[in-house]
N, CA, C and O atoms as CSV, one atom per row, in Angstrom:
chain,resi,resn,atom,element,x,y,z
A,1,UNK,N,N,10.789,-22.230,-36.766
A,1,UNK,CA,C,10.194,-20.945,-36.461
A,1,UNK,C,C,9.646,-20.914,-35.038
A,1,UNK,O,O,9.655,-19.837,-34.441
A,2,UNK,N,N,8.993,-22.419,-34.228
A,2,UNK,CA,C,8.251,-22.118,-33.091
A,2,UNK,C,C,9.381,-21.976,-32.066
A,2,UNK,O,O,9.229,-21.558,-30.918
A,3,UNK,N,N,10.783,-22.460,-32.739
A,3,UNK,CA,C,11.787,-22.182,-31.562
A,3,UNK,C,C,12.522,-20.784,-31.516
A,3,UNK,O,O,13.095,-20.249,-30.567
A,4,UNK,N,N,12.390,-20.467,-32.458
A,4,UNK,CA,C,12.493,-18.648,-32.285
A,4,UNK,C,C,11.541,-18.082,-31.663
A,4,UNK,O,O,12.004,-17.020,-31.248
A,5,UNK,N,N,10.321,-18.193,-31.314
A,5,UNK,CA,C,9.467,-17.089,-30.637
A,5,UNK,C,C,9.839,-17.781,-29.529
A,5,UNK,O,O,10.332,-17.017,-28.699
A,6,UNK,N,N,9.802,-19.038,-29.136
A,6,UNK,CA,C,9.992,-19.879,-27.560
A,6,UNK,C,C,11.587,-18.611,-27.364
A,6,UNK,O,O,11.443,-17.814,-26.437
A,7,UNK,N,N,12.207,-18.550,-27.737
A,7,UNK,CA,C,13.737,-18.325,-27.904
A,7,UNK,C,C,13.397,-16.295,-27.392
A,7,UNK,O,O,14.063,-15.771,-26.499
A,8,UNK,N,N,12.362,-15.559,-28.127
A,8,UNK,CA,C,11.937,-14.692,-27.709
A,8,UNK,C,C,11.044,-14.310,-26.755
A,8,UNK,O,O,10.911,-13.180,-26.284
A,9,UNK,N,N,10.109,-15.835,-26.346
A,9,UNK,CA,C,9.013,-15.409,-24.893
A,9,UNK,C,C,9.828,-15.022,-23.406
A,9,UNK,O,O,9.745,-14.051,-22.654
A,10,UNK,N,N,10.686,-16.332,-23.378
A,10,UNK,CA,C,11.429,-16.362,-22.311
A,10,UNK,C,C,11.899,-15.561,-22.154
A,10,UNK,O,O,11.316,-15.006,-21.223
A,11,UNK,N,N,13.032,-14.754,-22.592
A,11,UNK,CA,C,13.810,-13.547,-21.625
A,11,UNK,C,C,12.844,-12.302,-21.306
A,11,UNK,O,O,13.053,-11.407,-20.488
A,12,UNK,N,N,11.657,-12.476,-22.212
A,12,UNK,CA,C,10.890,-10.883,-21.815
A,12,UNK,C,C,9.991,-11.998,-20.702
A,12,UNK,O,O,10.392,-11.391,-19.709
A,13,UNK,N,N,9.193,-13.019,-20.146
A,13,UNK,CA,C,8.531,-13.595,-19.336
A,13,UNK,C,C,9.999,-13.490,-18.287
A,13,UNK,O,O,9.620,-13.922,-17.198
A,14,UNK,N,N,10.955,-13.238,-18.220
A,14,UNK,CA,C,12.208,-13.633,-16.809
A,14,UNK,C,C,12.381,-12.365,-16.897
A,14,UNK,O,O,12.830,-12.067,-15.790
A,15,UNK,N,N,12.295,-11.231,-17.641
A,15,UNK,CA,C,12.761,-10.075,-17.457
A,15,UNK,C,C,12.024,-9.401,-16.759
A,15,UNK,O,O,12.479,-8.535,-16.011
A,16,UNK,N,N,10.428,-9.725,-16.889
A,16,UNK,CA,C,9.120,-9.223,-16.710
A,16,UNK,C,C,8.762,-10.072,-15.106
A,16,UNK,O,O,7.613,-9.857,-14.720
A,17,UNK,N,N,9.572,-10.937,-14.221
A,17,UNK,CA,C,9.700,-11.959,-13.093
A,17,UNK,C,C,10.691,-11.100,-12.753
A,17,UNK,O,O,10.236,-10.492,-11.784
A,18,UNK,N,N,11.969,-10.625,-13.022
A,18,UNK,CA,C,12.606,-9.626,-12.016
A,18,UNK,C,C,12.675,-8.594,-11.624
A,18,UNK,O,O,13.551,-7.931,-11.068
A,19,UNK,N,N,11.292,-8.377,-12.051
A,19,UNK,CA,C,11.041,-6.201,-12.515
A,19,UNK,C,C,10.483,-6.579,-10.617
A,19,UNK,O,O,9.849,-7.512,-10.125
A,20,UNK,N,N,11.127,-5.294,-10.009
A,20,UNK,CA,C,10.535,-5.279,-8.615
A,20,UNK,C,C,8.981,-4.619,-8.674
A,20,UNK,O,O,8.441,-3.637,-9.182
A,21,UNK,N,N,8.623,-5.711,-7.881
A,21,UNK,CA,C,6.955,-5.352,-7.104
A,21,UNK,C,C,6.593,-3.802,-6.892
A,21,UNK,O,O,7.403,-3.042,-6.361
A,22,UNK,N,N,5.625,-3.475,-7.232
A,22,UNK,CA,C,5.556,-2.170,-6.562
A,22,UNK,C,C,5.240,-2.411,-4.582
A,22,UNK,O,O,4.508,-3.240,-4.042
A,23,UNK,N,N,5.776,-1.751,-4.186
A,23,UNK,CA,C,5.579,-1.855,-2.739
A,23,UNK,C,C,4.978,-0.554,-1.748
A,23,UNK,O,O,5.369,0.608,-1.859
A,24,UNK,N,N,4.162,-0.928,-0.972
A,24,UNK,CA,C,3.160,0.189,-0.681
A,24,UNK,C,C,3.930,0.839,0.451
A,24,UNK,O,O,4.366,0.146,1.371
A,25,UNK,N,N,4.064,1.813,0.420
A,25,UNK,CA,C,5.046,2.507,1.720
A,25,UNK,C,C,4.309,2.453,2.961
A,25,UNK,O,O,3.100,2.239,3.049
A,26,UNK,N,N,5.211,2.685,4.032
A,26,UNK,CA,C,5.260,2.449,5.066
A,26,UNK,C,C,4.799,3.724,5.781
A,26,UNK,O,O,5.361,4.819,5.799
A,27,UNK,N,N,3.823,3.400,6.281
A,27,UNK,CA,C,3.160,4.883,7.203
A,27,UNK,C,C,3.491,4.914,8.717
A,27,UNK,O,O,3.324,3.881,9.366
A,28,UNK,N,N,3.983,6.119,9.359
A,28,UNK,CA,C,4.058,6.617,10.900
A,28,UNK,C,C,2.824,7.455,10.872
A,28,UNK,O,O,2.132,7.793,9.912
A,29,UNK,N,N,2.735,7.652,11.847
A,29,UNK,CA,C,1.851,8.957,12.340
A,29,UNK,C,C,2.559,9.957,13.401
A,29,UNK,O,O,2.965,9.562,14.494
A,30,UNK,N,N,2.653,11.210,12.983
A,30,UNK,CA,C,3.782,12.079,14.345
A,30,UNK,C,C,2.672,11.848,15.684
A,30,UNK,O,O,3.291,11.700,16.738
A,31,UNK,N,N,1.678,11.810,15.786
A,31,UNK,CA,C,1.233,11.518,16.944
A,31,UNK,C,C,-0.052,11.043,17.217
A,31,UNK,O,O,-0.513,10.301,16.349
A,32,UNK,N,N,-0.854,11.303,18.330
A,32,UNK,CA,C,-2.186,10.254,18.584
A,32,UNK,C,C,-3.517,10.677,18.269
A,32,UNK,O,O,-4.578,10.138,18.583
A,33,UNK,N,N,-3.273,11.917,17.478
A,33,UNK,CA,C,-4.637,12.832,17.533
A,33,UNK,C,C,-6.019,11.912,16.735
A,33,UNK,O,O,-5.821,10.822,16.196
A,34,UNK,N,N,-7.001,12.389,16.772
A,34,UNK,CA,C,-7.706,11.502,15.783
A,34,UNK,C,C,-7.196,12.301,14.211
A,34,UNK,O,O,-7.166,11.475,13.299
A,35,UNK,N,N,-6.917,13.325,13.898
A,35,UNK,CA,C,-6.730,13.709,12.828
A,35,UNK,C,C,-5.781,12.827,12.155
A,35,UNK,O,O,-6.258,12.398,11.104
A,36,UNK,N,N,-4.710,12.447,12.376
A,36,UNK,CA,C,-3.719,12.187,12.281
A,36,UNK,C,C,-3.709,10.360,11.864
A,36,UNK,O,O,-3.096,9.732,11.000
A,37,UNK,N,N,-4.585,9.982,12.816
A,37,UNK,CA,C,-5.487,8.223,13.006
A,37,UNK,C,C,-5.785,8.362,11.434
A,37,UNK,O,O,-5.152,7.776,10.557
A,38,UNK,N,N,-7.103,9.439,11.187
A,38,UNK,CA,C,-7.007,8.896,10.099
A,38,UNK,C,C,-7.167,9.632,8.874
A,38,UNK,O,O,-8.157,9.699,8.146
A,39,UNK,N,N,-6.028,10.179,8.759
A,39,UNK,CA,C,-4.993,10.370,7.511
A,39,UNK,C,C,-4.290,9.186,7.338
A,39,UNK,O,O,-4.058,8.844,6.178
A,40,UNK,N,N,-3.855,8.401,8.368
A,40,UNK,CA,C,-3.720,6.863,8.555
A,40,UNK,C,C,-4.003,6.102,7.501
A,40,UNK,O,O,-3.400,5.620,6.542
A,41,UNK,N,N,-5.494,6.131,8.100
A,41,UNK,CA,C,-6.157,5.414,7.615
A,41,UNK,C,C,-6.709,5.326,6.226
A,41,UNK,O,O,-6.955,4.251,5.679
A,42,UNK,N,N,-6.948,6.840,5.521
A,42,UNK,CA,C,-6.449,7.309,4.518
A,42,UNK,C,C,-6.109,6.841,3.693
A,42,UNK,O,O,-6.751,6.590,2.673
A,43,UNK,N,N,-4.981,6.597,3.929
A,43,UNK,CA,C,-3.597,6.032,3.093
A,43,UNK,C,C,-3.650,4.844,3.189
A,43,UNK,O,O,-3.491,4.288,2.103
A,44,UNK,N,N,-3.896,3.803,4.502
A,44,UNK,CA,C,-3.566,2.745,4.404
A,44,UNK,C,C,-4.073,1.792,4.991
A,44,UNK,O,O,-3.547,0.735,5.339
A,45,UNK,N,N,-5.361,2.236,5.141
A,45,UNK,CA,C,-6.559,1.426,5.526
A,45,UNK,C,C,-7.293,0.751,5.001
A,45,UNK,O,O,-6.843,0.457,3.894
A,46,UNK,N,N,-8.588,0.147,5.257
A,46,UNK,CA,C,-10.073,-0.404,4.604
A,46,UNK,C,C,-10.755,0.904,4.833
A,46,UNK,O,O,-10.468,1.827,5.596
A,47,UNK,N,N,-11.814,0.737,3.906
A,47,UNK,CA,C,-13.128,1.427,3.851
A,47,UNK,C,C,-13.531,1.729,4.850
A,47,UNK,O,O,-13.985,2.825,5.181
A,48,UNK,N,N,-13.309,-0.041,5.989
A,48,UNK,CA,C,-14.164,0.435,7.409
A,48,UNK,C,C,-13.326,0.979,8.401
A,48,UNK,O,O,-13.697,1.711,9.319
A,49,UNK,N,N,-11.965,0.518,8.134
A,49,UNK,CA,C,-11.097,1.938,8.741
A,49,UNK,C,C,-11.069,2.807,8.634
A,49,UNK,O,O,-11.098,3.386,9.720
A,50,UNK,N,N,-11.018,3.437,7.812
A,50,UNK,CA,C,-11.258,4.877,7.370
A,50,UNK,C,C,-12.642,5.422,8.154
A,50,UNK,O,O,-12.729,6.418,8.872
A,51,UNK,N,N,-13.599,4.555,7.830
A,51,UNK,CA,C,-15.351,5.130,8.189
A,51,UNK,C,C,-14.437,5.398,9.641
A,51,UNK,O,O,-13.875,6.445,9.962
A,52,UNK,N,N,-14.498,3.635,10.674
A,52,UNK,CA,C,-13.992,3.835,11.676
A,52,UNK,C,C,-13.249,4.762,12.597
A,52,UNK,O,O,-13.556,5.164,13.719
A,53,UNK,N,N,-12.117,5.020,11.792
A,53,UNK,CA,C,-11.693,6.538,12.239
A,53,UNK,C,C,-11.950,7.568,12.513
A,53,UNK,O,O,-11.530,8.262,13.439
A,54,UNK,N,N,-12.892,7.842,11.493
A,54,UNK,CA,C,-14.064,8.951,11.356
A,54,UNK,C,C,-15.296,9.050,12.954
A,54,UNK,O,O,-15.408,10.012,13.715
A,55,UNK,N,N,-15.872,8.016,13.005
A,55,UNK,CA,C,-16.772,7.752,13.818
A,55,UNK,C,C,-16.097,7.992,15.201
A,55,UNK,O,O,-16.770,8.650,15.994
A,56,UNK,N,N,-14.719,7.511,15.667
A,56,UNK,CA,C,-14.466,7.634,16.779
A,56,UNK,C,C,-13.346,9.105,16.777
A,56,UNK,O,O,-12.169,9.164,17.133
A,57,UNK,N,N,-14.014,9.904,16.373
A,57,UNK,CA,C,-13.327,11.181,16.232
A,57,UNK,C,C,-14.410,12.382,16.283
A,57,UNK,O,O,-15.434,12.298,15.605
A,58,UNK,N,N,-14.134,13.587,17.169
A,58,UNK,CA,C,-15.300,14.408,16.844
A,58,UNK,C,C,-15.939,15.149,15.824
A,58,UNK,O,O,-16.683,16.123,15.937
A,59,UNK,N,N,-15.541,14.546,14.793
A,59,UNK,CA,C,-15.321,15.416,13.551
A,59,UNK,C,C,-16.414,14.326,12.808
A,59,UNK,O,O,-16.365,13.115,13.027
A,60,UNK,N,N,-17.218,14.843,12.066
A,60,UNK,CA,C,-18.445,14.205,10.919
A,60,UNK,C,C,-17.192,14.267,9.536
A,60,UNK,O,O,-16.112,14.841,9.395
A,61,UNK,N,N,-18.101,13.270,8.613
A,61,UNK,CA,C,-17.479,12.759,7.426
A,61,UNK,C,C,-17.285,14.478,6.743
A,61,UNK,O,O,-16.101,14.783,6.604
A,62,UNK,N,N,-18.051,15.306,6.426
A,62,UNK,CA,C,-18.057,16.374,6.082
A,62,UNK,C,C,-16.708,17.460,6.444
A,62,UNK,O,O,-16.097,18.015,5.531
A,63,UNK,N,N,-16.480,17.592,7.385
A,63,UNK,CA,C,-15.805,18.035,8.088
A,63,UNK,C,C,-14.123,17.645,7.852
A,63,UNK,O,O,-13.177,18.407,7.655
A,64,UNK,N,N,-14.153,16.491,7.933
A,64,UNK,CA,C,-13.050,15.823,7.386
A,64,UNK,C,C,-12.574,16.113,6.222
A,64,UNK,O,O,-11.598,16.774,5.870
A,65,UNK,N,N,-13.771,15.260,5.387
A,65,UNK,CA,C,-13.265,15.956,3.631
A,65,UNK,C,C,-13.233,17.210,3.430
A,65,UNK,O,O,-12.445,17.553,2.548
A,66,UNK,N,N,-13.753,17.939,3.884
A,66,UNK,CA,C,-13.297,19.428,3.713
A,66,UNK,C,C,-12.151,20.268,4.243
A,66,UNK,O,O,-11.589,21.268,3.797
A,67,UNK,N,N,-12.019,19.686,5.117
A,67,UNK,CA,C,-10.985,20.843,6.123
A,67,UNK,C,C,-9.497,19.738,6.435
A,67,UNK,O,O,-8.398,20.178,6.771
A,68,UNK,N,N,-9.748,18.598,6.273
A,68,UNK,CA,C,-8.470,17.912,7.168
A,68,UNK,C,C,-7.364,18.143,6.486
A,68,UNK,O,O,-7.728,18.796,5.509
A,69,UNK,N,N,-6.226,17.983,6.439
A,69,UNK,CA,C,-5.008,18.138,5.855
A,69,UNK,C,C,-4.068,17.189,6.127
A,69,UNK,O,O,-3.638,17.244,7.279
A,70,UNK,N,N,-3.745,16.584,5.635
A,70,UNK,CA,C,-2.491,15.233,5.735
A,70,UNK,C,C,-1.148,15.247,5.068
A,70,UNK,O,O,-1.007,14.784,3.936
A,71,UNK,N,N,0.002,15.858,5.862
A,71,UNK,CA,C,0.688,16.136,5.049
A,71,UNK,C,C,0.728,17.408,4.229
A,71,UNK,O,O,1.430,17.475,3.220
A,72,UNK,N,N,-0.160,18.610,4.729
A,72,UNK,CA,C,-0.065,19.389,3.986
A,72,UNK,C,C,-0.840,19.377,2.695
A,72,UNK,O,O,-0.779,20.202,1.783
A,73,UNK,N,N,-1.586,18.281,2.785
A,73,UNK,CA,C,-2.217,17.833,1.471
A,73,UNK,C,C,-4.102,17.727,1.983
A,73,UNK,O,O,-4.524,17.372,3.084
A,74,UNK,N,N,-4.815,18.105,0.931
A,74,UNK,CA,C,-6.252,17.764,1.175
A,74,UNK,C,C,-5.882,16.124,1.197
A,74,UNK,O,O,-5.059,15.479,0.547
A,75,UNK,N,N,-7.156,15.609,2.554
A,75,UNK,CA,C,-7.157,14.076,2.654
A,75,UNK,C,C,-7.531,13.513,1.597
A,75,UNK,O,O,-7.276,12.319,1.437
A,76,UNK,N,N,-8.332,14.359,0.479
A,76,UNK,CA,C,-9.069,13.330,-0.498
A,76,UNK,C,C,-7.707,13.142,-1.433
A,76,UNK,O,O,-7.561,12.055,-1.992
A,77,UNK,N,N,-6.757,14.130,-1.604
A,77,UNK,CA,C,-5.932,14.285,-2.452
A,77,UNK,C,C,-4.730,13.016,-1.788
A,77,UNK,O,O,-4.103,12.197,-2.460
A,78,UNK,N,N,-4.694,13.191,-0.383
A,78,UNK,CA,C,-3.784,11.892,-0.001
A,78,UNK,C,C,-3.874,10.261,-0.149
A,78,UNK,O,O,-3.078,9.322,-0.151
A,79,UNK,N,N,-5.055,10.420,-0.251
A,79,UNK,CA,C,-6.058,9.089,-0.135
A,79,UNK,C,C,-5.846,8.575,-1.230
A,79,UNK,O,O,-5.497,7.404,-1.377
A,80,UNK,N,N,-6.094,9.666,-2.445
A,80,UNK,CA,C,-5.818,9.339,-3.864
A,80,UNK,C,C,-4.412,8.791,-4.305
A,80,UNK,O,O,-4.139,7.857,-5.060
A,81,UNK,N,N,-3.668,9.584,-3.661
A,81,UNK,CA,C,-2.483,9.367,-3.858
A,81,UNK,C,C,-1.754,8.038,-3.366
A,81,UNK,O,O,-0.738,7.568,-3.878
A,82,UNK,N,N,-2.481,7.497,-2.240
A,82,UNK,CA,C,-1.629,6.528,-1.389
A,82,UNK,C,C,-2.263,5.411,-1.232
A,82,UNK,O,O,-1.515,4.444,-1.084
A,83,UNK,N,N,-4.059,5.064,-1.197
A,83,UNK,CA,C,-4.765,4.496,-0.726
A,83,UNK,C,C,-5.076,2.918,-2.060
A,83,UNK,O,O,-5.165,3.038,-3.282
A,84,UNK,N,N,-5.146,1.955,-1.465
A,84,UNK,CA,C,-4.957,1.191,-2.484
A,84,UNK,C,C,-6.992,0.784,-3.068
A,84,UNK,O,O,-7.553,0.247,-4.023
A,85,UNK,N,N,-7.332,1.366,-1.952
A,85,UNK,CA,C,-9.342,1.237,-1.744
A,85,UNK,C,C,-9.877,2.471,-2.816
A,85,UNK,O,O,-9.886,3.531,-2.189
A,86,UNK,N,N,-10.342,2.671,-4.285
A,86,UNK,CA,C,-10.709,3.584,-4.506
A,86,UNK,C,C,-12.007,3.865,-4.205
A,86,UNK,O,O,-12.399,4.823,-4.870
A,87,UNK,N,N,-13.377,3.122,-2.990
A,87,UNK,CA,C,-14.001,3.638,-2.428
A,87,UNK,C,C,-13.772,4.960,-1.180
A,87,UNK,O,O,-14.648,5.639,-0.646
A,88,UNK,N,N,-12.599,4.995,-1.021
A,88,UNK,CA,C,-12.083,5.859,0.262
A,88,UNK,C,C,-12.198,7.304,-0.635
A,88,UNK,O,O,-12.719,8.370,-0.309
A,89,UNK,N,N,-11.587,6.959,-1.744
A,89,UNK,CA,C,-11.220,8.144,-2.378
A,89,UNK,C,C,-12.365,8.999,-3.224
A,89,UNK,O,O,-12.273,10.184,-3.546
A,90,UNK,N,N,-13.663,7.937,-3.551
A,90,UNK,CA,C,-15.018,8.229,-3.756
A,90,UNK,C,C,-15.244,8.761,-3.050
A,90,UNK,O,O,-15.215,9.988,-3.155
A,91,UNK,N,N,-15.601,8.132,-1.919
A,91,UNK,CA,C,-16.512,9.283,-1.063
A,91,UNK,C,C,-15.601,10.469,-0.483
A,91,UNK,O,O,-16.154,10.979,0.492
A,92,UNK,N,N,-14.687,10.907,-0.714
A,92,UNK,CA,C,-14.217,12.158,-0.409
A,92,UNK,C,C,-14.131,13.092,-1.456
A,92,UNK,O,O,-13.891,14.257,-1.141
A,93,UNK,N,N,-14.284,12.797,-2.673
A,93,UNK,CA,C,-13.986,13.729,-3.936
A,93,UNK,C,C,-15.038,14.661,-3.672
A,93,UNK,O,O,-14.579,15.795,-3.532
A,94,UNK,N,N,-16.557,14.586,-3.526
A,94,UNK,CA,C,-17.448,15.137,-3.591
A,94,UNK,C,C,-17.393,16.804,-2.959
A,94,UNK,O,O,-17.944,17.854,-3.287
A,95,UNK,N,N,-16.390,16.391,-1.855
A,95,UNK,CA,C,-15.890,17.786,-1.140
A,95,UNK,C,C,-14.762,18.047,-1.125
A,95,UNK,O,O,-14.371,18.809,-0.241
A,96,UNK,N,N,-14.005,17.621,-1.904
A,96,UNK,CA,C,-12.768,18.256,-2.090
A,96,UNK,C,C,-12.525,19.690,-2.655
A,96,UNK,O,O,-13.034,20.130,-3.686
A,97,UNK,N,N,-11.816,20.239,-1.968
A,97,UNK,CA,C,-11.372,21.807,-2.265
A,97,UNK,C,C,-10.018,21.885,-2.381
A,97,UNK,O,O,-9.436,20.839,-2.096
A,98,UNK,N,N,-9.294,22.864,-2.733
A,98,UNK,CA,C,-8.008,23.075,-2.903
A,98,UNK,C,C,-7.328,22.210,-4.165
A,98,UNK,O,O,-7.852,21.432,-4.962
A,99,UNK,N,N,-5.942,22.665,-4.021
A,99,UNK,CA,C,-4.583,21.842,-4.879
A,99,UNK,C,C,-4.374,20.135,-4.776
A,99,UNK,O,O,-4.378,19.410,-3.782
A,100,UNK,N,N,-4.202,19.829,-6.139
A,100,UNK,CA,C,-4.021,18.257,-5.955
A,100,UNK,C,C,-2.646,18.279,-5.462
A,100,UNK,O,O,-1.805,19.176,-5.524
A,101,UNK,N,N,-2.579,16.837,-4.845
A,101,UNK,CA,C,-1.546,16.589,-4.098
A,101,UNK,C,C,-0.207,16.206,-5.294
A,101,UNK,O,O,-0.384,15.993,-6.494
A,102,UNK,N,N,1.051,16.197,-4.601
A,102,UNK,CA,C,2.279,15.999,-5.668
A,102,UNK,C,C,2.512,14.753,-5.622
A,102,UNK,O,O,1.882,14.173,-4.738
A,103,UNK,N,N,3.297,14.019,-6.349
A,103,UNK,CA,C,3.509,12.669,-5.833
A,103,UNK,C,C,4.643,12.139,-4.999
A,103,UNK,O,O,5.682,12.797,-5.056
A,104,UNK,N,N,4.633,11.128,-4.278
A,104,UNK,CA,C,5.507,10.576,-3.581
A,104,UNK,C,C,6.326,9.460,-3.878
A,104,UNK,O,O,5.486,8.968,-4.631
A,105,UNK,N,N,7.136,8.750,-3.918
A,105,UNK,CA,C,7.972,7.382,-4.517
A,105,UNK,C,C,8.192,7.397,-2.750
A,105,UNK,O,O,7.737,6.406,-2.180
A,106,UNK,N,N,8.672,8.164,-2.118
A,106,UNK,CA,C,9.149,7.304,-0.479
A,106,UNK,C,C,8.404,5.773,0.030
A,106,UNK,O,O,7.250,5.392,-0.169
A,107,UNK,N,N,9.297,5.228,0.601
A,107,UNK,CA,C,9.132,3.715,1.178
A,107,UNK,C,C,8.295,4.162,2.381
A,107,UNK,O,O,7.207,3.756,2.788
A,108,UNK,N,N,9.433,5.479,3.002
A,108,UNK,CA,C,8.612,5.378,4.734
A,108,UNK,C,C,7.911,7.024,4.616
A,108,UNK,O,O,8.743,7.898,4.371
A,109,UNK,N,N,6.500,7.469,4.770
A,109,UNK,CA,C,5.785,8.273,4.785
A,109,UNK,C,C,5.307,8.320,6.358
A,109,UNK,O,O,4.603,7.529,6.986
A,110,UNK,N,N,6.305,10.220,6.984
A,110,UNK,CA,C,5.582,10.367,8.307
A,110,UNK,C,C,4.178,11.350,8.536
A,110,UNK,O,O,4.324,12.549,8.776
A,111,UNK,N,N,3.215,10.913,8.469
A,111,UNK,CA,C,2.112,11.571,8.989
A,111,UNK,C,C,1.969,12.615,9.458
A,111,UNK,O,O,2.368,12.449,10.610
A,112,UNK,N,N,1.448,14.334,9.295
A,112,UNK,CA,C,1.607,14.900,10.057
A,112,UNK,C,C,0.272,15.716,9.211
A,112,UNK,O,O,0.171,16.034,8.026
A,113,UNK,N,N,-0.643,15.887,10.335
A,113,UNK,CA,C,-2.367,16.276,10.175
A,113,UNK,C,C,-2.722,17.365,10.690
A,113,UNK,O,O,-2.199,17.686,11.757
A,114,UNK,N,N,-3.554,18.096,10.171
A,114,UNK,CA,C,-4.168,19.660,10.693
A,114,UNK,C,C,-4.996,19.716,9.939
A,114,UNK,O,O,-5.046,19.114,8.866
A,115,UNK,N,N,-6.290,20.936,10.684
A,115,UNK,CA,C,-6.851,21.486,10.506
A,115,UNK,C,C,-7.060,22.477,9.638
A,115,UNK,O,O,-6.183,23.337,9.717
A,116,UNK,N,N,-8.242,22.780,8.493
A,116,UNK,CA,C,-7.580,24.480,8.062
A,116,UNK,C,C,-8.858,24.830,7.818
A,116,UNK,O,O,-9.126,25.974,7.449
């Protein structure tokens, strides 16, 4: 009997070894703005990147979570969507407005940030 379950661990433990990794996509940014930095960062930063971004941008934390757009998407909603830090995505819920974001499967994600 213990060589029948041995006989059943293995192919689901080798089946469960070739299942591909999830892999975190690959971010551009269309250009150098700070908006754009960090929607970045957003997605695919630390905590203190994200803060970071923030700080060297004229824009207060407020401001950001409310109005930025990444992708066409509220940042808190991108963040959620992409960000592997769910402190990033804490402190932006509080001001989130608008439509949740849709989801993405793409490898390579290009950046593109505004105002609204």
């Amino acid at each position: 009997m213990e060589c029948d379950v041995m006989k059943s661990i293995v192919p689901c433990l080798a089946l469960l070894a070739s299942a591909p990794l999830a892999q975190a996509a690959n971010f551009f940014i269309s250009d150098s703005t700070h908006e754009s930095k960090i929607c970045l960062a957003a997605a695919s930063g630390t905590p203190i990147q994200f803060d970071r971004a923030i700080r060297h941008s004229p824009m207060n934390f407020r401001t950001v979570a409310k109005h930025l757009q990444c992708n066409q998407t509220p940042v808190a909603d991108f963040a959620k969507q992409f960000s592997q830090y769910p402190d990033i995505v804490v402190r932006l819920e509080p001001y989130q407005t608008g439509a949740s974001a849709a989801a993405s499967d793409a490898s390579e994600i290009l950046i593109t940030a505004s105002l609204r």
